[in-house]
C-alpha positions as CSV (number, residue, x, y, z in Angstrom):
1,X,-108.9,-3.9,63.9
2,X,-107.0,-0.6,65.1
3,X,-104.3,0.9,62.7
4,X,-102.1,3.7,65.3
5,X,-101.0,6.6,62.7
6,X,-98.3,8.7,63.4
7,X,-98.2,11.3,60.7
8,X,-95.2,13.4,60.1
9,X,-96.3,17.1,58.6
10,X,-99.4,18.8,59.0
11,X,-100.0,21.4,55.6
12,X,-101.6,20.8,52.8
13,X,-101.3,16.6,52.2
14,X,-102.0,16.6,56.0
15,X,-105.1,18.1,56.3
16,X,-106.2,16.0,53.2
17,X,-104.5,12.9,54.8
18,X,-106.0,13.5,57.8
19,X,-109.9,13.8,56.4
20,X,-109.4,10.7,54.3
21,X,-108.0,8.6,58.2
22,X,-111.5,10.1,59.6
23,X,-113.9,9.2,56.4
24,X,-112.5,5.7,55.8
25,X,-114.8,4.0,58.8
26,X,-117.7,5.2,58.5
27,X,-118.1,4.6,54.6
28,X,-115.8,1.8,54.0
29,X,-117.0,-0.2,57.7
30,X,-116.8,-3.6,55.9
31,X,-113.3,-3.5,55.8
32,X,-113.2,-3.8,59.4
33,X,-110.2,-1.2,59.9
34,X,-110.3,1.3,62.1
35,X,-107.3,4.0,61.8
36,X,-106.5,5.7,65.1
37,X,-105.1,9.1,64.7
38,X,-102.5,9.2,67.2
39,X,-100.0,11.0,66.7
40,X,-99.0,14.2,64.3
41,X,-96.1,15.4,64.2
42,X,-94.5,18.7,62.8
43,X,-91.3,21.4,63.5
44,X,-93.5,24.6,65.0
45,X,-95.1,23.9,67.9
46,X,-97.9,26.0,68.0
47,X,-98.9,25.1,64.0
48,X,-98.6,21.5,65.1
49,X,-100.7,21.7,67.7
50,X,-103.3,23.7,65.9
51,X,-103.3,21.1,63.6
52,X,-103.9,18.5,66.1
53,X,-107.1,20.1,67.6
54,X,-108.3,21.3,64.0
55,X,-107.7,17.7,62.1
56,X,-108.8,16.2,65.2
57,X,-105.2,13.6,66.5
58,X,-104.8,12.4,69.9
59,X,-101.3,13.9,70.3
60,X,-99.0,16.1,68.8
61,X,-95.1,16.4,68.5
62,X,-91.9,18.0,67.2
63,X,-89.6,15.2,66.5
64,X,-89.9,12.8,64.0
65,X,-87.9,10.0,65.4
66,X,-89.4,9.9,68.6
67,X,-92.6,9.6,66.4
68,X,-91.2,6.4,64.8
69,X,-89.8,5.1,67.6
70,X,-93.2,4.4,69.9
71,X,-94.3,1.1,70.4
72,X,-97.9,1.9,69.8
73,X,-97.8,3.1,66.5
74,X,-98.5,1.4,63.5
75,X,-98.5,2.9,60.5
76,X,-96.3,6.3,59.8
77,X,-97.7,8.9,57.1
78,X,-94.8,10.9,55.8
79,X,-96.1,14.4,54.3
80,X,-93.1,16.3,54.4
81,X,-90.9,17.9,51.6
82,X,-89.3,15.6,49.4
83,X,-86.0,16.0,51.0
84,X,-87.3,14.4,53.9
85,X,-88.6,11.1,52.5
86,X,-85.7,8.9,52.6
87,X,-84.7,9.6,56.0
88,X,-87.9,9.2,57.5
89,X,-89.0,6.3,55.6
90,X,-85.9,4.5,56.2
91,X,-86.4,4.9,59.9
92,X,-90.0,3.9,59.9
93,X,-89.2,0.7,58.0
94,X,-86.1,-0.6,60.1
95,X,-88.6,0.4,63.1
96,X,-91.2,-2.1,62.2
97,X,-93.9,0.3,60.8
98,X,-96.2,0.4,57.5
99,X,-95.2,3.6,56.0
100,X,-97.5,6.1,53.2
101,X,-95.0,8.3,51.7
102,X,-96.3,11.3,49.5
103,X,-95.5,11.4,46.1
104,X,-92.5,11.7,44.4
105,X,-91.3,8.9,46.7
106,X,-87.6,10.6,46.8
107,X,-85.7,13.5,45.5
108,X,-83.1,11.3,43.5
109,X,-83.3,7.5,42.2
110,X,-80.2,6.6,44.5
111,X,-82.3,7.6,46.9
112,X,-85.1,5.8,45.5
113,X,-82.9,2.5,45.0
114,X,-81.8,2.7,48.8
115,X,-84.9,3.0,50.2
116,X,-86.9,0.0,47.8
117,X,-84.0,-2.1,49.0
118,X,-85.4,-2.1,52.6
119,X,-88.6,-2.1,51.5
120,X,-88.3,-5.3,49.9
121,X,-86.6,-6.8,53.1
122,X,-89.0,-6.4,55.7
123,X,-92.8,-7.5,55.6
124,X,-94.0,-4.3,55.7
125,X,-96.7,-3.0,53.0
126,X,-95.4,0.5,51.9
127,X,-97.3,3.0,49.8
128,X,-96.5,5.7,47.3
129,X,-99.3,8.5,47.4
130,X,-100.1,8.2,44.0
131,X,-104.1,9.3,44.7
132,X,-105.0,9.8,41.7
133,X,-105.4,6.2,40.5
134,X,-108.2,5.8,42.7
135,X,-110.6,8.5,41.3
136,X,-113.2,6.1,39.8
137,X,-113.1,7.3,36.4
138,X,-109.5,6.6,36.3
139,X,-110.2,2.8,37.8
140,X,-112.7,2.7,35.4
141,X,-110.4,3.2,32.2
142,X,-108.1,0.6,33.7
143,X,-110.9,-1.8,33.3
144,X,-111.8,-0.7,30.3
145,X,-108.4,-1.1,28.7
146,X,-108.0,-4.5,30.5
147,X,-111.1,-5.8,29.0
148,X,-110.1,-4.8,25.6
149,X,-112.4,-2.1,24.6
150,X,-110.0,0.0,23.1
151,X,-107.7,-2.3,21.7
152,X,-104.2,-1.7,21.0
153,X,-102.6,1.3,22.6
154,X,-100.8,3.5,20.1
155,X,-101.1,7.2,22.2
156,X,-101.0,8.5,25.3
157,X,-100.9,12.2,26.1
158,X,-101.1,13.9,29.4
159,X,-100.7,17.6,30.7
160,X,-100.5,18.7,34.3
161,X,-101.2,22.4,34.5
162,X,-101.2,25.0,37.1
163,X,-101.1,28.5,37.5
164,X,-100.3,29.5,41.1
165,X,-97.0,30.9,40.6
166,X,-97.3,32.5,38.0
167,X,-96.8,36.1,39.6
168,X,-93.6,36.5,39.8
169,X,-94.1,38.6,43.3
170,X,-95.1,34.9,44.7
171,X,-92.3,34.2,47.0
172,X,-89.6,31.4,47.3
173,X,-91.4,28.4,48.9
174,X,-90.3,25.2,49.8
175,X,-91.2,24.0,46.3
176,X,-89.2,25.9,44.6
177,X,-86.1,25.2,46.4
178,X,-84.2,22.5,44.6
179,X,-82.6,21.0,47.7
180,X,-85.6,20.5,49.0
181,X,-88.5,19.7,46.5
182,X,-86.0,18.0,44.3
183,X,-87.5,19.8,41.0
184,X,-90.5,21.6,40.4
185,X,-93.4,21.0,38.5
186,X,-91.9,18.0,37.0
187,X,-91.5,16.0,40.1
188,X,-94.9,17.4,41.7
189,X,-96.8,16.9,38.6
190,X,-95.3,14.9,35.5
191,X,-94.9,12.3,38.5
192,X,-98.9,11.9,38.5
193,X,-99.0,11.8,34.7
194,X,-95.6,9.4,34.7
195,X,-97.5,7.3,37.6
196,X,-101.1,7.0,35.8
197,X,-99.4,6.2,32.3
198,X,-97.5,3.4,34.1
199,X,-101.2,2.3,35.9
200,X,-102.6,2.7,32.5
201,X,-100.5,1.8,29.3
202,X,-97.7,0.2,30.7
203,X,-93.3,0.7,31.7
204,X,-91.3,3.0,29.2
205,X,-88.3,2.5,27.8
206,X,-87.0,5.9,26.9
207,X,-87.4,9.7,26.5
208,X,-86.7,13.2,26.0
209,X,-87.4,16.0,27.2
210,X,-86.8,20.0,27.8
211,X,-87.4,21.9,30.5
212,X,-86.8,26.2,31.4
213,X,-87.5,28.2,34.6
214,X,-89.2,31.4,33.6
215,X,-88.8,33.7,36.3
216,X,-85.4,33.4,38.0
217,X,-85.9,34.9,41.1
218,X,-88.6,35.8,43.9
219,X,-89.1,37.2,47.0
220,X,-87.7,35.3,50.0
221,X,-90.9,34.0,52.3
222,X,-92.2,35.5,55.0
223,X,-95.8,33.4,55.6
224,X,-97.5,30.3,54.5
225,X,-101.3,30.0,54.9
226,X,-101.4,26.4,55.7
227,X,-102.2,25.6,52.2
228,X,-100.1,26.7,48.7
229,X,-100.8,30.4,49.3
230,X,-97.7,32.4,51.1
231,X,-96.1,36.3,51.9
232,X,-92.9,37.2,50.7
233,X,-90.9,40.3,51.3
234,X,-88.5,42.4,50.1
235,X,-85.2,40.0,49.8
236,X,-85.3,38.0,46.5
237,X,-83.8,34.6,46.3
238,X,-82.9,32.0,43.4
239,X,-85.4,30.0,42.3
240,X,-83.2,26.6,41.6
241,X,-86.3,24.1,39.9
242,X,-88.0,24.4,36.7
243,X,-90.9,26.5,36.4
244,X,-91.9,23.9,33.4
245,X,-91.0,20.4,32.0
246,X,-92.2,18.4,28.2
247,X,-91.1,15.1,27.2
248,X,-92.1,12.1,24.9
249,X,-91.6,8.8,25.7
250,X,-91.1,5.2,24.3
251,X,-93.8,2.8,26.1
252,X,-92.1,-0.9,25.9
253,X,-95.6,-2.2,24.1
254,X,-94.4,0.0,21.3
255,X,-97.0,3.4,22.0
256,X,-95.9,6.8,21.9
257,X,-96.3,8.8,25.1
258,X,-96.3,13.1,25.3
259,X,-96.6,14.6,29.0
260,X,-96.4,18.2,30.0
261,X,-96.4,19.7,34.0
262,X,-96.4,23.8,34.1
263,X,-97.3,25.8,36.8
264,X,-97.4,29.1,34.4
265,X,-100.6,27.9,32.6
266,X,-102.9,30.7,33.2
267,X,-106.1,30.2,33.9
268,X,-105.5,26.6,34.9
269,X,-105.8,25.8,38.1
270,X,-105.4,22.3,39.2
271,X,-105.5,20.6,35.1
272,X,-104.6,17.5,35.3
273,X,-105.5,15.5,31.7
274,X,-104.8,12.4,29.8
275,X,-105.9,10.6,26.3
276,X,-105.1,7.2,25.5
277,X,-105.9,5.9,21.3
278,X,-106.0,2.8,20.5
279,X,-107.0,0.6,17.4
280,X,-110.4,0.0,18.6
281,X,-111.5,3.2,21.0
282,X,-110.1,6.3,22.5
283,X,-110.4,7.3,26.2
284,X,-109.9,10.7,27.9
285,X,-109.8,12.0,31.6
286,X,-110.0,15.9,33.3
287,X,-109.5,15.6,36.7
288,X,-111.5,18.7,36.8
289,X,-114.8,17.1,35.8
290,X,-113.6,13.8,37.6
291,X,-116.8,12.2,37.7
292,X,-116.8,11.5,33.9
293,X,-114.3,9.9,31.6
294,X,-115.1,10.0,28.0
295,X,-115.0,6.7,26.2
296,X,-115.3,6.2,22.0
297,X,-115.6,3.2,20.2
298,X,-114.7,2.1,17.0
299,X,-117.5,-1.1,17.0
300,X,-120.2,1.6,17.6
301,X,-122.0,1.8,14.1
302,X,-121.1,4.4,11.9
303,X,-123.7,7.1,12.5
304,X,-123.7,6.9,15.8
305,X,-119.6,6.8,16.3
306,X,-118.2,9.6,18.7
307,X,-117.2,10.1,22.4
308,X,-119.7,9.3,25.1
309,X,-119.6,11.0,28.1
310,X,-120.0,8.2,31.1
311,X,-121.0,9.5,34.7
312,X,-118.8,7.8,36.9
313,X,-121.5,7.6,39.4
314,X,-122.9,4.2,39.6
315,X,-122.4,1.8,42.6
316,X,-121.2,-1.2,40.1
317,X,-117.9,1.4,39.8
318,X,-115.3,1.2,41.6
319,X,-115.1,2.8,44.9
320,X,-118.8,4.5,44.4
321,X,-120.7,2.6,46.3
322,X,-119.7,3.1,49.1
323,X,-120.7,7.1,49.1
324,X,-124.1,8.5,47.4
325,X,-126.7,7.2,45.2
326,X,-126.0,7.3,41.4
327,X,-125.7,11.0,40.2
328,X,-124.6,12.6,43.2
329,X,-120.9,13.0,42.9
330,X,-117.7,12.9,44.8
331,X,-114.7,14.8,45.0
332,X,-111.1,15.6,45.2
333,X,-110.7,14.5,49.0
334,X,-112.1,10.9,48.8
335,X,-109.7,9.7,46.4
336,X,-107.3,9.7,49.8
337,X,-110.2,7.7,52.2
338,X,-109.8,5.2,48.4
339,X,-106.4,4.9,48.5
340,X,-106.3,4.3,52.5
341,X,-109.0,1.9,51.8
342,X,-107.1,-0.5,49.8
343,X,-103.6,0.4,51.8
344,X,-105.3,-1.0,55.1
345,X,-107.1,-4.0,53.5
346,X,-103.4,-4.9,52.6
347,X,-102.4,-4.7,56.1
348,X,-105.0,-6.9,57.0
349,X,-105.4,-9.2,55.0
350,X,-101.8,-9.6,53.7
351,X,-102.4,-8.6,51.0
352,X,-100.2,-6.8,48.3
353,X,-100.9,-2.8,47.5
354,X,-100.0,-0.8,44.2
355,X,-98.5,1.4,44.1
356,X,-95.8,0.4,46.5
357,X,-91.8,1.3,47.0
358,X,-91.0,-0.4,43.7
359,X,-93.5,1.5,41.7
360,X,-92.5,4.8,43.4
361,X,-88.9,3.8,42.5
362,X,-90.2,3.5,38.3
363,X,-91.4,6.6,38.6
364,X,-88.4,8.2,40.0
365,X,-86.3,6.6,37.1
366,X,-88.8,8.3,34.5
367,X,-88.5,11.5,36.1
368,X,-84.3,11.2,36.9
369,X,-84.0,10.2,33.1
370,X,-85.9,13.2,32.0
371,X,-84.0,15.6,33.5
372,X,-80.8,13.8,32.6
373,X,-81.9,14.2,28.7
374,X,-82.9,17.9,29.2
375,X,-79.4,18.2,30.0
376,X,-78.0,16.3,27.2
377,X,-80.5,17.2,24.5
378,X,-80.5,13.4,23.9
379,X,-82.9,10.6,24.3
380,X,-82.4,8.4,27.2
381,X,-83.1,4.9,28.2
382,X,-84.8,4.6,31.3
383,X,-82.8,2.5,34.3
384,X,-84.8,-1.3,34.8
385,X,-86.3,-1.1,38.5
């Protein structure tokens, strides 16, 4: 079976998109899913079509809608600035496709609450880029939660930390731009931690939270590299997002929740962390040493009680067999070829995929009701999706 991609935007998520399209056959061939790169699509002209010939499409193009509007495509892969989501993904939906929409799935829960109200009116599977639930350590927790190995879950605390702005003669890119990236680090980051605790623990019922942006303004931009590195000159501009956003949280099963996305953490570059406690064990994740997850148990006798360090490397765990023999490890990339992997068997079989527009929509009420309480100083309940 041949998927037809159209992909709209061609940086950073597209080149990783792109490599996790190509992978997917080769190491996943039972599934029986071939995805055709067809189309990608993007505003400059000669950056799109360098990115066609470099990531390897068919075709390239300049506008989106005539993207969505071909017959021959099946699936559209939205990688755009947050802005763009609900457009785009409405579009793609009314037009018949499957659509993949980077994370956050909107800039605003209206936005959100629109778009999950097509969604759940047409037969189409849709998919929230939320890639970090299939690193196999993380599916590995899941099970271990689900089969009761750590009992009752009382904690869960998560920090997302970065440091790549932290010069304040980086310039004013697209991410800092509140009309555009809809916040900072919050949406780009707490939304991983917000996504995984909901994967992982369960919904939440209410938070608070503060957030500040430390430097106020930057240079305007002058160049991108293709990835998150970028020129700025002379004129400064107003940064309009936060620079860095805390908050607890309520779960509904009665645990307490603390999450934390900076991008002024010096010295860390792509941190992304969690612990879950419960009445029987503990579990922790660092998706910089992603193939381990560190598991204790209380039912271990007493002189030999403390965390284990368990190489996620086996083929009985998820997603690994597929890749290397036990011991050689994986990396960031493949958790995209994973999550493709299960988004296509949903296509084909009919299946259902997680985490969809209605998931994407949860988050985007955590994240909408964190900012509102930031505002307020006050604890707020968090909308039902």
């Amino acid at each position: 079976m041949e998927l037809n991609i159209g992909m709209i935007g061609y940086s950073f998520m597209g080149k990783a998109h792109s490599n996790g399209f190509r992978q997917l056959p080769a190491f996943f061939p039972e599934l029986g899913v071939k995805p055709v790169l067809k189309v990608i699509c993007g505003r400059n002209l000669d950056a799109v079509k360098d990115a066609a010939e470099t990531y390897q499409w068919e075709e390239y193009e300049t506008d989106w809608e005539k993207v969505i509007a071909r017959d021959d495509i099946d699936v559209i892969d939205i990688c755009t600035p947050g802005d763009q989501h609900l457009p785009m993904a409405l579009a793609a939906l009314k037009a018949g496709k499957h659509v993949i929409c980077e994370k956050p799935l909107t800039n605003t829960l209206a936005e959100a609450r629109e778009l999950l109200t097509v969604a759940e009116n047409t037969d189409k599977k849709t998919m929230v880029a939320f890639n970090y639930r299939r690193v196999p350590a993380v599916a590995l927790a899941r099970q271990l939660i689900a089969e009761g190995r750590i009992g009752e879950i009382y904690h869960w605390r998560a920090v997302y930390l970065q440091d790549w702005i932290i010069d304040p003669d980086f310039p004013l890119v697209w991410r800092l731009e509140k009309d555009k990236a809809g916040s900072g680090p919050h949406g780009d980051l707490n939304a991983h931690i917000i996504d995984l605790a909901l994967h992982l623990v369960g919904d939440i019922d209410s938070v608070v939270g503060a957030d500040t942006t430390f430097i106020k303004e930057r240079p305007l931009l002058e160049a991108v590299d293709g990835g998150l590195g970028a020129q700025g000159g002379e004129q400064m501009g107003q940064v309009t997002v936060d620079d860095a956003t805390m908050f607890l949280a309520r779960f509904q099963n009665g645990a307490l929740g603390t999450f934390e996305a900076t991008r002024f953490a010096a010295g860390r570059r792509n941190y992304n962390h969690f612990e879950i406690n419960g009445s029987k064990g503990s579990i922790a994740f660092n998706l910089q040493k992603m193939n381990e997850l560190q598991f204790y148990s209380r039912d271990d006798e007493d002189h030999i009680q403390g965390f284990r360090e368990i190489i996620v490397g086996e083929g009985s765990q998820p997603f690994m067999g597929a890749w290397w023999p036990p011991g050689h490890i994986i990396g960031w990339e493949h958790t995209f070829t994973h999550e493709f992997r299960d988004f296509f068997e949903a296509i084909a079989q009919d299946g259902t995929f997680s985490p969809d527009f209605a998931e994407g929509t949860k988050v985007q009420a955590v994240l909408e009701s964190v900012v509102d309480s930031a505002a307020t100083k006050t604890w707020q309940d968090v909308p039902k999706i």
